[in-house]
N, C-alpha and C positions, 0 to 999 in steps of 0.2 A: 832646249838646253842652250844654243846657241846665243838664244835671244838674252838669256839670261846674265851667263857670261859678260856678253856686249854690254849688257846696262852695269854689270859688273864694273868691268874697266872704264868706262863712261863717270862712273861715280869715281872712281879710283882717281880716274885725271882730275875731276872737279875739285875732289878734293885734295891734290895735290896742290893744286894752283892757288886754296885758300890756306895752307899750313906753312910756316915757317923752315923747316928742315925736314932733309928724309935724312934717317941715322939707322945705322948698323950695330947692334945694341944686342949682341950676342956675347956679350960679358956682361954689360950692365944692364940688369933687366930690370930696373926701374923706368918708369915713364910718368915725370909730372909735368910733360908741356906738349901742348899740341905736334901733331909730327906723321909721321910715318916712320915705324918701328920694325924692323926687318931682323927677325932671332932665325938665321941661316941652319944652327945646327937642328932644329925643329922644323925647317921648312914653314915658317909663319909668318906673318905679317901681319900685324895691328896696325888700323891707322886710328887718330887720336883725333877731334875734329867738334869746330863751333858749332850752335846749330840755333838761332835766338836766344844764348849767353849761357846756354846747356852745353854740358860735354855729352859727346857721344862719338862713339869706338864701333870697331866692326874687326874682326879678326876674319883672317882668310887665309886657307893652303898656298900653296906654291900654282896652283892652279886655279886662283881664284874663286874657290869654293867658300859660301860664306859658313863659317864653324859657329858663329855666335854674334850678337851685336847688343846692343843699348837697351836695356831695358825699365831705366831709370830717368829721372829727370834731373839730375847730377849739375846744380849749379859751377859756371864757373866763377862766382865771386866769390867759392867758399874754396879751403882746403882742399885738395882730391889728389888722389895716385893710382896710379895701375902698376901693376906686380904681376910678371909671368914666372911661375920657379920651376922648379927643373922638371916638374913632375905635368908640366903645359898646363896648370892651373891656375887662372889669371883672376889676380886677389882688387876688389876694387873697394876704394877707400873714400871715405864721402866724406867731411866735417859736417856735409847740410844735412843728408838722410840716412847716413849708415852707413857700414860696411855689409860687405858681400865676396863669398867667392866663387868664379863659375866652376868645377869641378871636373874635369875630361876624365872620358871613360874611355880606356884605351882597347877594348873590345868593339865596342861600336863607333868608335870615333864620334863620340857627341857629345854636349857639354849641359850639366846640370846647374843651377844655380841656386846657392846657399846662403842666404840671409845670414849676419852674425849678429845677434843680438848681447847688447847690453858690455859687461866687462869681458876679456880676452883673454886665457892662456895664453905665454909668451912661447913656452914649450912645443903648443900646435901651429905657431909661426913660422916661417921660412926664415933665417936670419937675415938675411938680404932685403927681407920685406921689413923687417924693424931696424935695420940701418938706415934705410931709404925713407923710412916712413911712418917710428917712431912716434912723432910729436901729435899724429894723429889718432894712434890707436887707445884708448882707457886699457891698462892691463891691470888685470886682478883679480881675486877670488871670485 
């Protein structure tokens, strides 16, 4: 478990050193730029990060436990956003391959993840997530 950790923070510094900002984003829970994202009242931490012109993310506890990470190959020459809402479900938004949301179970502390296909209900939206993000989403019947 030690060793684990260790490669943990090991990546954390790496990719500290390749992002632009680390931000405190326990209001605005949007994220459209590479960074480290620190939502204090959830004890979480996203960091947001290049990987050969891919985005890719990794969420971790307050003890560097990792909860979820990248499962997609999420250009970044296209559109993309991350959305965590209140409920610690972090909504991921693609122009190149889709939308997706990872789902926390708050029973087991794990995170499922949910393809959205096709048009959107704006009603099963977080509003913060179509302020933020809007211009990405097809909504409609």
């Amino acid at each position: 478990m030690r060793i684990v950790r260790y490669v943990l923070f090991a990546l954390v510094t790496l990719v500290t050193s390749n992002c632009k900002n680390t931000i405190d984003e326990s209001n605005n829970r949007a994220i459209s730029e590479l960074g480290i994202y620190t939502y204090k009242n959830e004890n979480l931490k996203i960091i947001a990060y290049e990987d050969k012109h891919a985005l890719k993310y990794i969420m971790l506890d307050s003890t560097y436990n990792v909860l979820l990470r990248d499962n997609f190959k999420i250009s970044l020459f296209h559109n993309w956003g991350l959305y965590l809402d209140e409920n610690k479900n972090l909504w991921v938004l693609s122009s190149d391959i889709g939308h997706s949301c990872w789902i926390y179970n708050d029973s087991t502390n794990t995170y499922t993840n949910q393809v959205l296909y096709g048009k959107i209900d704006e009603y099963s939206l977080p509003k913060g997530l179509l302020n933020a993000f809007g211009r990405l989403i097809r909504i409609g019947n």
